[in-house]
C-alpha positions as CSV (number, residue, x, y, z in Angstrom):
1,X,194.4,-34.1,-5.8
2,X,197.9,-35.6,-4.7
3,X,200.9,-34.7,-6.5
4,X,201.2,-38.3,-7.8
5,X,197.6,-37.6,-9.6
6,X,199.3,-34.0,-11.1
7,X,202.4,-35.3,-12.3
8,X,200.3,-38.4,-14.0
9,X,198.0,-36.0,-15.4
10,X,200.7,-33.7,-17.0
11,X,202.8,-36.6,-18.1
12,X,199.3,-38.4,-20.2
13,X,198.4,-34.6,-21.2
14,X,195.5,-35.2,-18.9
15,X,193.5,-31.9,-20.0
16,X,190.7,-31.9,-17.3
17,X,193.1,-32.2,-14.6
18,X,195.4,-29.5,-15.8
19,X,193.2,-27.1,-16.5
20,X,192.3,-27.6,-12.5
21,X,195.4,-27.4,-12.0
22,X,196.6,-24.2,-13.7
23,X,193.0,-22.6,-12.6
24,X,193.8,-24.1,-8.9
25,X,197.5,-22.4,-8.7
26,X,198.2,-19.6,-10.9
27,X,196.8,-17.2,-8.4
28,X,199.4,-18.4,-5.8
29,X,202.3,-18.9,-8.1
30,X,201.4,-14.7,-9.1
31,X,201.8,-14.4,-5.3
32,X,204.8,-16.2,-4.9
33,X,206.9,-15.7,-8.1
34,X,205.4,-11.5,-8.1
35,X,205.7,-9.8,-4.6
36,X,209.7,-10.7,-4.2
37,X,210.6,-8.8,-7.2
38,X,208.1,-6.0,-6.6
39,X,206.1,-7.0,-9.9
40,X,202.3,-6.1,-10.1
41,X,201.9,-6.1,-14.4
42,X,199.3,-8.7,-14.3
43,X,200.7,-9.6,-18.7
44,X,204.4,-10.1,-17.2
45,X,203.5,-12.2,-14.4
46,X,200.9,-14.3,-16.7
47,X,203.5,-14.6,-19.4
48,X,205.9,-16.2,-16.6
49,X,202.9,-18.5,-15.3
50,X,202.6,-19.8,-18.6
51,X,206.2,-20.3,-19.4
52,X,206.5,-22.3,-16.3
53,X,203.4,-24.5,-16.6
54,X,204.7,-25.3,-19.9
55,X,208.4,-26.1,-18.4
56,X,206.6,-28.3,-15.8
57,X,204.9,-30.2,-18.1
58,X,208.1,-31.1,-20.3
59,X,210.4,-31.8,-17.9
60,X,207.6,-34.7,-16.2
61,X,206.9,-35.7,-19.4
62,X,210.8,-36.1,-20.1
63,X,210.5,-37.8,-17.1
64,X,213.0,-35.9,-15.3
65,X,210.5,-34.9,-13.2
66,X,208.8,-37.7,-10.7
67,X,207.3,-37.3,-7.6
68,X,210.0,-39.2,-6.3
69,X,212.9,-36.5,-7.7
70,X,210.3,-34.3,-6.3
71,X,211.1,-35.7,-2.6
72,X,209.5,-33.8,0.5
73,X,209.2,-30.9,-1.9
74,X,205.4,-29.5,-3.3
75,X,204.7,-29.6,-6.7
76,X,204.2,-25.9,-6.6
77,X,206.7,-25.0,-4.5
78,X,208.9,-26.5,-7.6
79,X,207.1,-24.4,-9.8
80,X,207.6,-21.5,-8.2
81,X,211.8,-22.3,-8.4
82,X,211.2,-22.4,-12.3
83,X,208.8,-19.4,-12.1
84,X,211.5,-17.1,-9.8
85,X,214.1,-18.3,-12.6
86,X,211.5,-17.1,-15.6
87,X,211.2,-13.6,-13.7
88,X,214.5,-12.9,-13.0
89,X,215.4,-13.8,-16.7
90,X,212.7,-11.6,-17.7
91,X,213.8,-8.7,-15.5
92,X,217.5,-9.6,-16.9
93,X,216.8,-8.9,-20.4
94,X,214.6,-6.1,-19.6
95,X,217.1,-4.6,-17.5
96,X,219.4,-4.9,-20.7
97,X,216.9,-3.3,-23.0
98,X,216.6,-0.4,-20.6
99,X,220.1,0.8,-19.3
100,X,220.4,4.5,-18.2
101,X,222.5,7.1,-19.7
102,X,225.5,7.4,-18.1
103,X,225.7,10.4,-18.2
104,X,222.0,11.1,-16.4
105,X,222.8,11.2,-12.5
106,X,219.0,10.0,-10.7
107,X,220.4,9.2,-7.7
108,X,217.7,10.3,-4.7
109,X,218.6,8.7,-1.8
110,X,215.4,9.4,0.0
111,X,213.5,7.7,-2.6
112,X,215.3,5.2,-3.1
113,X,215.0,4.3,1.3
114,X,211.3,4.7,1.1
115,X,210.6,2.4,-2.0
116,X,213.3,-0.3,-0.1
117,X,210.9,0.3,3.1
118,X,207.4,-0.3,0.7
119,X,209.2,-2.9,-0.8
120,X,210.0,-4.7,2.4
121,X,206.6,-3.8,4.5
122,X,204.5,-5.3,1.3
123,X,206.9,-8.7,1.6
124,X,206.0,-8.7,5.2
125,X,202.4,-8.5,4.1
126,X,202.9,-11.4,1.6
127,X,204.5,-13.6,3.9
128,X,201.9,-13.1,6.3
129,X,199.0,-13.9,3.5
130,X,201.0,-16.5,2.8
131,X,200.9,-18.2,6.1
132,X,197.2,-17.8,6.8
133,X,195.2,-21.0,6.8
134,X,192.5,-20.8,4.3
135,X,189.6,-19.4,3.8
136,X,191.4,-16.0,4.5
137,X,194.7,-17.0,2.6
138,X,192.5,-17.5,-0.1
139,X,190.5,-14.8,-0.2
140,X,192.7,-12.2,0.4
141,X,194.7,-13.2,-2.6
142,X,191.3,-13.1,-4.7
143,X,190.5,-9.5,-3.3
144,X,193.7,-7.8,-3.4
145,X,196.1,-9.8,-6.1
146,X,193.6,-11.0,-8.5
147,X,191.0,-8.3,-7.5
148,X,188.2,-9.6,-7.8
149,X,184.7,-7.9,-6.7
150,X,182.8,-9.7,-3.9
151,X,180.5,-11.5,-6.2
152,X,183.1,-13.5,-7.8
153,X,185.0,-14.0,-4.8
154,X,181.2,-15.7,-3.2
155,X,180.9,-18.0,-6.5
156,X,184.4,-18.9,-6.6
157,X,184.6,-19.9,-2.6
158,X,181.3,-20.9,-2.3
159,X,179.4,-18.3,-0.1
160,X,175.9,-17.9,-0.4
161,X,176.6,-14.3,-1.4
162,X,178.8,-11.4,-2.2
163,X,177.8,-9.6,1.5
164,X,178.8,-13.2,3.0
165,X,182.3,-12.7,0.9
166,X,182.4,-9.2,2.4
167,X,182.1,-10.2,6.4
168,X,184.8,-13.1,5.5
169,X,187.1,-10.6,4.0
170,X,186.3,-8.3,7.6
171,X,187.3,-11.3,9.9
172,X,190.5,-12.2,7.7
173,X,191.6,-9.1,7.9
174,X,191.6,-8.6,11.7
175,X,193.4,-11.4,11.8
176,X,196.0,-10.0,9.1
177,X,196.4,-7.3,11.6
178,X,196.7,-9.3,14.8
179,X,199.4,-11.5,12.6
180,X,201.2,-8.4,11.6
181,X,201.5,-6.8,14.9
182,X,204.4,-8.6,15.5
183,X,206.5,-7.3,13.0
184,X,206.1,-3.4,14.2
């Protein structure tokens, strides 16, 4: 589907075609909108999805959204803007509901570097993912963010079988590691 045939569906409430597309992108938006801010709880991220989805859809059917306003920019990649805006909101008020003591001094400096080096190498990862052509893009956001078994990831991608899934997975990840040698 073109983005002209998502932005008509979401602005005549097209339910067939939204349902692709929510069922087509959430995955990547959880990608995209998660692994910048560190964020793994599968209920926050979804809660975002949603919230986004949901601005999408009224701001094209405001019709402040057209694929012209859009210009040379994705209908997703749009999303994510709304979705990154959502999290850091989120983060915001939860920030606010949790602030230290003052008085409490958790400064550990060492910690702190290795969770700042995590946080950076799994970013690398992401972007990497992110930049694979599919199959492997695909599936290695089914295996390792959405986790699903090898099964799933067969019916969902069309493999003859979960072993079939299993060798993909193999190849895609050699080539992960080839891609990621040159940022060591």
């Amino acid at each position: 589907m073109t983005t002209a045939d998502y932005i008509e569906a979401f602005r005549t409430s097209n339910q067939t075609v939204i349902r692709q597309f929510y069922n087509r992108y959430r995955s990547e938006f959880f990608l995209q909108v998660g692994a910048p801010f560190n964020i793994t709880d599968e209920d926050l991220l979804a809660d975002v999805w949603q919230d986004s989805v949901i601005r999408l859809w009224q701001l094209i059917g405001d019709g402040r959204l057209t694929e012209e306003r859009l210009g040379n920019k994705t209908l997703m990649a749009f999303l994510v803007g709304i979705g990154e805006k959502a999290m850091y909101e989120n983060l915001r008020k939860l920030k606010e509901q949790n602030l230290p003591d003052p008085d409490m001094q958790h400064e550990d400096t060492d910690e702190t570097m290795r969770n700042y080096d995590k946080n950076e190498q799994m970013e690398t990862v992401r972007e990497v993912v992110w930049n694979m052509p599919n199959p492997c893009r695909q599936l290695l956001v089914h295996f390792y963010w959405d986790e699903l078994d090898f099964a799933t990831i067969a019916t969902r991608m069309n493999y003859s079988n979960a072993d079939s899934a299993k060798s993909q997975k193999a190849k895609c990840m050699k080539k992960l590691m080839i891609a990621l040698k040159k940022y060591i």
